[in-house]
C-alpha positions as CSV (number, residue, x, y, z in Angstrom):
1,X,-62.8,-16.4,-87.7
2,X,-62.6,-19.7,-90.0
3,X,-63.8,-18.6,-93.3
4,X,-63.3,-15.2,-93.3
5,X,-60.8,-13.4,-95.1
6,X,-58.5,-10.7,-93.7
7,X,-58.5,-7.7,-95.5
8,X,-55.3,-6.5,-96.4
9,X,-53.0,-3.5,-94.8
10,X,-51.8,-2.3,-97.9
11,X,-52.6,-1.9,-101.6
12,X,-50.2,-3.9,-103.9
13,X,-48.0,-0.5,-105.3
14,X,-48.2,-0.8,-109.0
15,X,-45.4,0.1,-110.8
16,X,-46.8,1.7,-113.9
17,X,-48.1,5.4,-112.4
18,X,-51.0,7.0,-114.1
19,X,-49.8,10.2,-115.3
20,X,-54.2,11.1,-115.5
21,X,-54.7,10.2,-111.5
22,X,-52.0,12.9,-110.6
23,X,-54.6,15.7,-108.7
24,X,-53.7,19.6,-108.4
25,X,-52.8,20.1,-104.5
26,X,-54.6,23.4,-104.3
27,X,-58.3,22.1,-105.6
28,X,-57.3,19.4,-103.8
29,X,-56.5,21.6,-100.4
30,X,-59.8,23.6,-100.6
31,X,-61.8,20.5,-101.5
32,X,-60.6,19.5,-98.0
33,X,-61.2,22.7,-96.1
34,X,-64.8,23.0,-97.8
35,X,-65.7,19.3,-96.4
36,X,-64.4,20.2,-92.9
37,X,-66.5,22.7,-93.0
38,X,-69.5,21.6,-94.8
39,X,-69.2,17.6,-92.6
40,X,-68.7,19.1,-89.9
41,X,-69.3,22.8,-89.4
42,X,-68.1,24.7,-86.1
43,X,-71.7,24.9,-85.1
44,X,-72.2,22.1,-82.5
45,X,-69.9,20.6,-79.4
46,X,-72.0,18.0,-78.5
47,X,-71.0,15.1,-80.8
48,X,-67.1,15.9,-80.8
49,X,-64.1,14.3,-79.5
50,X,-61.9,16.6,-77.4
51,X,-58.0,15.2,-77.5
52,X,-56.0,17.9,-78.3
53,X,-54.1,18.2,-81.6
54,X,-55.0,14.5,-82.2
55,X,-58.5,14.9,-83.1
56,X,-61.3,17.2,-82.6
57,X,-61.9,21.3,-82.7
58,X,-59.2,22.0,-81.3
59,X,-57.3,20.0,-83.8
60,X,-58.8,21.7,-86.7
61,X,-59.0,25.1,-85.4
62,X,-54.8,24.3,-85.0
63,X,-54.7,23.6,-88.9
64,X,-56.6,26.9,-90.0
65,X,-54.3,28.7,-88.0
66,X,-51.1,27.3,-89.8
67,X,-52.8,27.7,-92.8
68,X,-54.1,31.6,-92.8
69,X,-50.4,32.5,-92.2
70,X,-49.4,30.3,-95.8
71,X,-52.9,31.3,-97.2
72,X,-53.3,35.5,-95.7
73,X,-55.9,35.9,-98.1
74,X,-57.4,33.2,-98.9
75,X,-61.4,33.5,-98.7
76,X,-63.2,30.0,-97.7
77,X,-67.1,30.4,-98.0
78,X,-67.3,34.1,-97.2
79,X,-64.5,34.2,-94.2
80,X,-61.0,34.2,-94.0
81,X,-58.8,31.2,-92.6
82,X,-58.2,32.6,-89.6
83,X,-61.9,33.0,-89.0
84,X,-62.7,29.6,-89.2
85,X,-60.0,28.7,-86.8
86,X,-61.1,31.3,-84.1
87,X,-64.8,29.5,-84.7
88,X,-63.4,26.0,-84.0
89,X,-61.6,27.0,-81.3
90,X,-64.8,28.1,-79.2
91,X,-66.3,25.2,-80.2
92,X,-64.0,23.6,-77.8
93,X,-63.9,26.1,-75.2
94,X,-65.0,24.9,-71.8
95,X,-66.9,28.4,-71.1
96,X,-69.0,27.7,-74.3
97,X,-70.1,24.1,-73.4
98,X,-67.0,22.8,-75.0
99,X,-64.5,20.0,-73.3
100,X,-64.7,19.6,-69.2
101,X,-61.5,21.2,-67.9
102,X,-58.6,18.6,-66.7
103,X,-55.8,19.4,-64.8
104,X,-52.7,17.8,-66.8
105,X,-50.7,15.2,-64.9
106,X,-47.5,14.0,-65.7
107,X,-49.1,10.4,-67.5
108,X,-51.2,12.6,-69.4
109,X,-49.5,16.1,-71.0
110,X,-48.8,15.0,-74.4
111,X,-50.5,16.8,-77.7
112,X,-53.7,14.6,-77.0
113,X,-54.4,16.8,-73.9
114,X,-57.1,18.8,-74.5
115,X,-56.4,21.5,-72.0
116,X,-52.6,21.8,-72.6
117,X,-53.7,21.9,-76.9
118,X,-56.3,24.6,-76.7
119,X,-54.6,26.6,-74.5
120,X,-51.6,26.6,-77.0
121,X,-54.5,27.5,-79.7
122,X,-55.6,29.7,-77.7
123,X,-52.3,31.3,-77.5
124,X,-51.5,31.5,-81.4
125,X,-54.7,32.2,-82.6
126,X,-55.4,35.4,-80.3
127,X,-52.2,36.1,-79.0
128,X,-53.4,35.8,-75.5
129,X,-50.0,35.8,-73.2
130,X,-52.5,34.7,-70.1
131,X,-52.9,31.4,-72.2
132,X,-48.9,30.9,-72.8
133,X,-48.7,31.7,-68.7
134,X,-51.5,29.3,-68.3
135,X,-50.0,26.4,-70.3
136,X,-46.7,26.6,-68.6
137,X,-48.3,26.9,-65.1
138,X,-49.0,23.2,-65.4
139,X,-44.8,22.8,-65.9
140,X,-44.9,21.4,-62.0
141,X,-47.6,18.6,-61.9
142,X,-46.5,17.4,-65.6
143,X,-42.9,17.4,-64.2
144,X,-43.9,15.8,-60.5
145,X,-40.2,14.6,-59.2
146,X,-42.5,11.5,-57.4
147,X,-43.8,10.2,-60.6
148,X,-41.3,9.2,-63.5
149,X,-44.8,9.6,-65.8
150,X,-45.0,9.8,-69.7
151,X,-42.2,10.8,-71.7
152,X,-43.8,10.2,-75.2
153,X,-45.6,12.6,-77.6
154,X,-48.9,11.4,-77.9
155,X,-49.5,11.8,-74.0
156,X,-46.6,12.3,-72.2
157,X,-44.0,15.1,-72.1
158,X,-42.5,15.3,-75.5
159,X,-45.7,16.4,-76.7
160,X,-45.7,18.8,-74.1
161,X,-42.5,20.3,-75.6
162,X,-44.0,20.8,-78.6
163,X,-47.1,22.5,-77.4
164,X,-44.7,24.9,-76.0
165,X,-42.4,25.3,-78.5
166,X,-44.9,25.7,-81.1
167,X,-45.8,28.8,-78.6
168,X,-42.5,30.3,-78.3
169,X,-42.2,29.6,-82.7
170,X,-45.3,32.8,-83.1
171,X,-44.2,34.5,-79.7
172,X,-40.7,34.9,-81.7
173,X,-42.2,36.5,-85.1
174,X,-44.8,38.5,-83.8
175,X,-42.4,41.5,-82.9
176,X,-41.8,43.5,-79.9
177,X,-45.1,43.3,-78.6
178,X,-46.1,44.2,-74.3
179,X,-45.1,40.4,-72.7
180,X,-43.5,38.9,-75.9
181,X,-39.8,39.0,-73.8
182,X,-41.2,37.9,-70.0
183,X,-43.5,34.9,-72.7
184,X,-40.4,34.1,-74.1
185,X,-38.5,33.6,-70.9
186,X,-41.6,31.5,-69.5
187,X,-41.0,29.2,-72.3
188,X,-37.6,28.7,-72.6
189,X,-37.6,28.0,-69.1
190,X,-40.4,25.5,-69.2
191,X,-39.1,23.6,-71.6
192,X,-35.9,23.7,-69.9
193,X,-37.1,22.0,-66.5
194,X,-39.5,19.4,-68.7
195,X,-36.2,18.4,-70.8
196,X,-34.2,17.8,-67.4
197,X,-37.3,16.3,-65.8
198,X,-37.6,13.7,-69.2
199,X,-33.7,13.1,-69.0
200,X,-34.0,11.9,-65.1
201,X,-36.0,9.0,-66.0
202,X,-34.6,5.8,-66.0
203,X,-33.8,4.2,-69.6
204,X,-35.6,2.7,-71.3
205,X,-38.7,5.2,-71.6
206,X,-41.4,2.4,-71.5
207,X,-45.2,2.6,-72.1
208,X,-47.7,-0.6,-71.9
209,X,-45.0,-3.0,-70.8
210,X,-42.1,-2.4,-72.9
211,X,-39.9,0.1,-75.1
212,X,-42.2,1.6,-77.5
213,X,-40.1,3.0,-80.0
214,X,-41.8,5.1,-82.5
215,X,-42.7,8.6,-83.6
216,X,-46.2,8.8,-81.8
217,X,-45.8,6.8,-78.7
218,X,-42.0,6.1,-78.6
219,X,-38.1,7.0,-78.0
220,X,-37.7,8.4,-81.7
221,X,-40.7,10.7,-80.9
222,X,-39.2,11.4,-77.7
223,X,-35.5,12.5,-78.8
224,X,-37.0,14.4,-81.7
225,X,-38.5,17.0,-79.7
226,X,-36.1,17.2,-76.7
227,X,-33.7,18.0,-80.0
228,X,-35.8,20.1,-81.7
229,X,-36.5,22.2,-78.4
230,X,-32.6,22.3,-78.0
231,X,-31.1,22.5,-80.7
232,X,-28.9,19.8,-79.7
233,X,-27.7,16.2,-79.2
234,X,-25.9,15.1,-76.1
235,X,-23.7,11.9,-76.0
236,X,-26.3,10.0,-74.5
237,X,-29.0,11.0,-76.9
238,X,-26.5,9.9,-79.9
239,X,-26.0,6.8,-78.1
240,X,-29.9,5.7,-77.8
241,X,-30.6,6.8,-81.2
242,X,-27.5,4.8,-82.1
243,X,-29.4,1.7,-80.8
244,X,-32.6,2.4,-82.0
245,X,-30.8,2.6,-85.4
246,X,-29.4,-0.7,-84.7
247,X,-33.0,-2.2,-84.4
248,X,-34.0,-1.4,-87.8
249,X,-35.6,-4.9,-89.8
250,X,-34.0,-6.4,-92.5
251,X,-37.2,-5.2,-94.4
252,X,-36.5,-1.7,-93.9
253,X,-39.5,-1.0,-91.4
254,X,-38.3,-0.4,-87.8
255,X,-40.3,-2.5,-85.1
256,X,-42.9,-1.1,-82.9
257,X,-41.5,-1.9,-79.9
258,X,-38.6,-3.8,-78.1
259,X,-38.5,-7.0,-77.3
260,X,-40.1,-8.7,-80.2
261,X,-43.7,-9.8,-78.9
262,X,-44.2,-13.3,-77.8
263,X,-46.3,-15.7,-80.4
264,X,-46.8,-16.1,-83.4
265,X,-48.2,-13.0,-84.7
266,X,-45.4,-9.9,-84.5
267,X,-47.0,-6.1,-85.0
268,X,-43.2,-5.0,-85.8
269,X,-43.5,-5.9,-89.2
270,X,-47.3,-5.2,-89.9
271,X,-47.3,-1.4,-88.8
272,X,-46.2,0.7,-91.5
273,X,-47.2,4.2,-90.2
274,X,-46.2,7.6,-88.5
275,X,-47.8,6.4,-85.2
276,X,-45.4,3.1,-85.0
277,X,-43.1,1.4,-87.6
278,X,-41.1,3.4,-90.7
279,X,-42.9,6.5,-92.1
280,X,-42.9,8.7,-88.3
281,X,-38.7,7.5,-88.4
282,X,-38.2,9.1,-91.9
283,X,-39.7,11.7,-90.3
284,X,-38.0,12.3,-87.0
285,X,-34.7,10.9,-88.7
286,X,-34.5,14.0,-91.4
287,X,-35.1,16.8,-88.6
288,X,-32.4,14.7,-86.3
289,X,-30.0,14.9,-88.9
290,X,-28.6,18.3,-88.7
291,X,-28.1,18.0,-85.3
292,X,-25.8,14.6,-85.2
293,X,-22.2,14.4,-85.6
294,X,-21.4,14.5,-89.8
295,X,-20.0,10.4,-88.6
296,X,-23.3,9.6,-87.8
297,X,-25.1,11.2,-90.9
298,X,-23.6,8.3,-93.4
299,X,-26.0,5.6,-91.1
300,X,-28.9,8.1,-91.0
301,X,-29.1,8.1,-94.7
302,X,-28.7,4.6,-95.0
303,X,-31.4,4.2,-92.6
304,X,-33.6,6.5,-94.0
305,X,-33.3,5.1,-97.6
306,X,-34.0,1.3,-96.8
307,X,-37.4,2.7,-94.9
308,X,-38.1,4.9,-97.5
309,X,-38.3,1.5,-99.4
310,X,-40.2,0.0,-97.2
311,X,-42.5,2.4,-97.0
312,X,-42.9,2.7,-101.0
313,X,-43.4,-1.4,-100.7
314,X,-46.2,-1.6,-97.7
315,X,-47.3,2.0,-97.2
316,X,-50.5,2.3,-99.7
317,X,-52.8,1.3,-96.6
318,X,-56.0,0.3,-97.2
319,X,-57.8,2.1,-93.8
320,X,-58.8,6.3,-94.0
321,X,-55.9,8.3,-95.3
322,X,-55.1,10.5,-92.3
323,X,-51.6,11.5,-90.9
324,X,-51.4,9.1,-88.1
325,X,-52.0,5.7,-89.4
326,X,-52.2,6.0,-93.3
327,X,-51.2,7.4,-96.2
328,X,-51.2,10.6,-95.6
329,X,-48.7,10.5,-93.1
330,X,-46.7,8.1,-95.2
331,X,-46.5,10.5,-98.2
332,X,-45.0,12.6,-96.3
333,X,-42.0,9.8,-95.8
334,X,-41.0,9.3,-99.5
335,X,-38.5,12.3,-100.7
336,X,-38.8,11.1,-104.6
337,X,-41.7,13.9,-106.2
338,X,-42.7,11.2,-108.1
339,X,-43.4,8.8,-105.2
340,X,-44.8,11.5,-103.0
341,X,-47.4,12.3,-105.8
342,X,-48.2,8.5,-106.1
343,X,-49.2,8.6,-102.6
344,X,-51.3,11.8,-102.9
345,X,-53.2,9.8,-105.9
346,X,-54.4,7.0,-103.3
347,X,-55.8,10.2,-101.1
348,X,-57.2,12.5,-103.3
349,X,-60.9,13.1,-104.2
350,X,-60.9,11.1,-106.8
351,X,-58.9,8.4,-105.1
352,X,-61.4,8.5,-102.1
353,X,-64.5,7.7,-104.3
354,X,-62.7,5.0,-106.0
355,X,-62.2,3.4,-102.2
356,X,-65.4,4.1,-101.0
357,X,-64.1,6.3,-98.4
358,X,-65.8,9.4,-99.6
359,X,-69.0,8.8,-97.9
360,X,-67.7,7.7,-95.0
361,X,-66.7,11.4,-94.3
362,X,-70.0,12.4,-93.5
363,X,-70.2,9.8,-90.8
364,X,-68.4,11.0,-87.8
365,X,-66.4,14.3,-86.5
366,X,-62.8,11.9,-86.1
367,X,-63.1,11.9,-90.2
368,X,-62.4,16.0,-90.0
369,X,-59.8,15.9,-87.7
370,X,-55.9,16.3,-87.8
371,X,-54.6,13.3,-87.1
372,X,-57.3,11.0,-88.2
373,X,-59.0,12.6,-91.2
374,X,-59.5,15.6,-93.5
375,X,-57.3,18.4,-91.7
376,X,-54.8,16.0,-91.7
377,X,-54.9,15.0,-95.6
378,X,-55.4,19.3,-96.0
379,X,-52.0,19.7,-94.4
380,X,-50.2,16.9,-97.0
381,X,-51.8,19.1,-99.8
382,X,-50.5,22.3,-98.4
383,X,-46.8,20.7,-98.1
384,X,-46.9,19.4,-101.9
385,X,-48.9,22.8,-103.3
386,X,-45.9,25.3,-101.5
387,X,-43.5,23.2,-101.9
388,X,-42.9,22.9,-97.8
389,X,-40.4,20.7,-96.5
390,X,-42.3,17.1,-95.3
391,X,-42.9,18.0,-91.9
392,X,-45.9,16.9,-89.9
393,X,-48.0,19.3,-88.4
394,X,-48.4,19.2,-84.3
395,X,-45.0,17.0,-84.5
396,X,-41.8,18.6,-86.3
397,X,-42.7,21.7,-88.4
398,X,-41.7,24.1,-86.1
C-alpha cells in the first residue's frame, strides 16, 4: 500500500559481536523445554494443529524423544524427557480425541502427514512394531503406479523416507529384541520400492507449476533423503545435483524455484531459509558430500562457502526464529563457531525480549512447535550445547 513501509526480511549483521549477548546453550535449552511446557502443556487437543513433524504434538512429543536419549536423566518439572514425549504423543492420538485419521495418498505422505508422523512416534517412543507395520502398510497407496504424486519432503515421498528411516535408525540400536529383524526387513524394503517409485517419475520433480528446488519442498530435499536412505549416489542423481549446482546466484543464495518467476518482483533472491533458498542447501549439501565422487567435492565446497556467505549477509530474519523459515534453521548453515553463536544471540531469551517476540509465545500452539517455534530453537541449543554436528531434526540427523 502507498505509504506504508515494508518491514525488512533481515536484520543488518553488524560486524562488531557482543562478547556479553553470547547465551549458555543449556539454560538456554531448558528455558525452551520449560515454555513448551508451561505455553502450551500436553493437557488439551482442542486448539492444536496436527501436521506431523512440521508442527503440533506430534512434533514436540518427536523432539522429547531425541532429546531423553542425549539428556537420559535429565528431570524437567518433576518428569523425565521421555515422559513428556509419551504425554504429547496422546495428545495427538486419534483414540484420545486427538487428529481425525487420514489414509496417506501419494500427494500427501511427506513429514507433515499426521498419520504417517505419529505413527513413526509412536514407533520410537514405545517401541511398538504394530506401528512400524502400520506405517509401512501405507507403502502401496503413497507409491500408486497411476499417480506420479509428490516426491518432496514436506508432503510427498522423500519425507516419507525419512519417517521410515528414522524408524529403522532406533529399530537398529535397540538390540535383538522379538520383531527387530522381520521390522527391519519391513523397512528396508519400503524404502526400497518408495526410492524406485520416486526414481520413475519424469524429471523435473515439479510442485505448484514449476521445479521447486529446495530443502523443504524441492529436488535438493528430494536427493538428500533418497541418499541418505541409500547410502548412495547414482549417475543420474550426480547429474541433477550437478545442475542444481549450476543454478546457484551470483549472490550466493540458490533460487527457489526454476524458471525465474515472471515480473518484477523475483522470490529467488528474497528467501533466505531452510524451507527455500541457501541455509536447507548448506544443509543437504554437507550430508551429500560423502556420498559424491572426491571430483565433485571441490564444487560442493565452493558452493557451500559462497552460501554460507550469503547466509551470514541476509540470514538474521526479522519473523519468529524457528527451523523452517528463520534463524534457527539458518544457524544451523554457518560452520564458523563464532558465526553460529552470533546467530544463537538473535534467538535466545534475551534476544527474544529485545524483538518483542517473547510474548508472542504465549499466543498460539504453532509457537511451540518443531518447525515453527520453540521445539525447534530447543533442537539448535542442543546441537551447540553437545557439540552435535548441524543437522536438522525430522530432515538429515539420522
Amino acid at each position: 500500500m502507498e505509504g506504508q513501509q515494508e518491514v525488512p526480511r533481515h536484520f543488518s549483521n553488524p560486524s562488531v559481536r557482543d562478547a556479553q549477548a553470547t547465551p549458555v546453550p543449556y539454560n538456554e535449552l531448558i528455558a525452551c523445554l520449560e515454555r513448551i511446557i508451561d505455553f502450551n502443556p500436553p493437557s488439551s487437543s482442542t486448539t492444536w494443529t496436527f501436521e506431523g513433524l512440521y508442527r503440533g504434538p506430534t512434533s514436540i512429543a518427536f523432539l522429547f524423544h531425541r532429546l531423553s536419549t542425549l539428556y537420559p536423566g535429565l528431570i524437567l518439572k518433576s518428569q523425565l524427557l521421555a515422559h513428556w514425549a509419551l504425554y504429547y504423543l496422546r495428545l495427538s492420538d486419534p483414540r484420545h480425541g486427538g487428529h481425525s485419521y487420514t489414509a496417506p495418498t501419494a500427494n500427501n505422505c511427506g513429514i507433515r502427514n499426521e498419520t504417517l508422523a505419529h505413527l513413526t512416534a509412536k514407533a520410537l517412543i514405545q517401541w511398538d512394531h504394530r506401528a512400524i507395520y502400520q506405517l509401512c502398510s501405507h507403502e502401496p497407496n503413497i507409491n500408486d503406479e497411476d499417480k506420479d504424486g509428490c516426491n518432496q519432503w514436506m508432503n510427498g515421498r522423500a519425507g516419507y523416507l525419512y519417517l521410515l528411516r528414522a524408524s529403522d535408525y532406533v529399530v537398529e540400536r535397540t538390540g535383538d529384541f522379538e520383531g527387530n529383524a522381520s521390522s527391519r526387513r519391513l523397512l528396508h524394503s519400503t524404502m526400497e520400492k518408495t526410492i524406485h517409485r520416486m526414481l520413475e517419475v519424469p524429471q523435473p520433480w515439479n510442485w505448484q507449476a514449476g521445479q521447486q528446488l529446495g530443502a523443504a519442498y524441492g529436488t535438493i530435499g528430494s536427493i538428500c533423503q533418497i541418499v541418505l536412505s541409500t547410502e548412495a549416489v547414482t549417475v543420474e542423481m550426480q547429474d541433477q545435483l550437478r545442475r542444481i549446482l549450476a543454478a546457484q546466484l551470483a549472490s550466493g543464495n540458490f533460487p527457489a524455484s526454476l524458471p525465474a518467476p515472471a515480473g518484477s518482483f523475483d522470490r529467488r533472491e528474497t528467501l533466505v531459509q531452510f524451507c527455500h533458498g541457501a541455509p536447507g542447501f548448506v544443509v543437504s549439501l554437507r550430508s551429500l558430500r560423502p556420498h559424491v565422487p572426491t571430483s565433485m567435492r571441490e564444487q560442493i565446497d565452493a558452493a557451500i562457502a559462497r552460501t554460507q556467505a550469503h547466509v551470514w549477509a541476509r540470514g538474521l530474519l526479522t519473523k519468529m526464529p524457528c527451523l523452517c523459515h528463520g534463524i534457527a534453521g539458518n544457524a544451523l548453515a554457518l560452520d564458523r563457531p563464532a558465526d553460529f553463536v552470533h546467530f544463537q544471540s538473535f534467538m535466545s531469551t534475551a534476544g527474544l525480549v529485545r524483538s518483542g517476540r517473547l510474548m508472542e509465545l504465549k499466543r498460539g500452539v504453532d509457537n511451540s512447535s518443531l518447525y515453527t517455534g520453540e521445539a525447534g530453537r530447543a533442537w539448535v541449543w542442543v546441537v551447540a550445547d553437545l557439540g552435535l554436528e548441524k543437522t536438522v531434526l525430522g530432515y538429515n540427523d539420522v
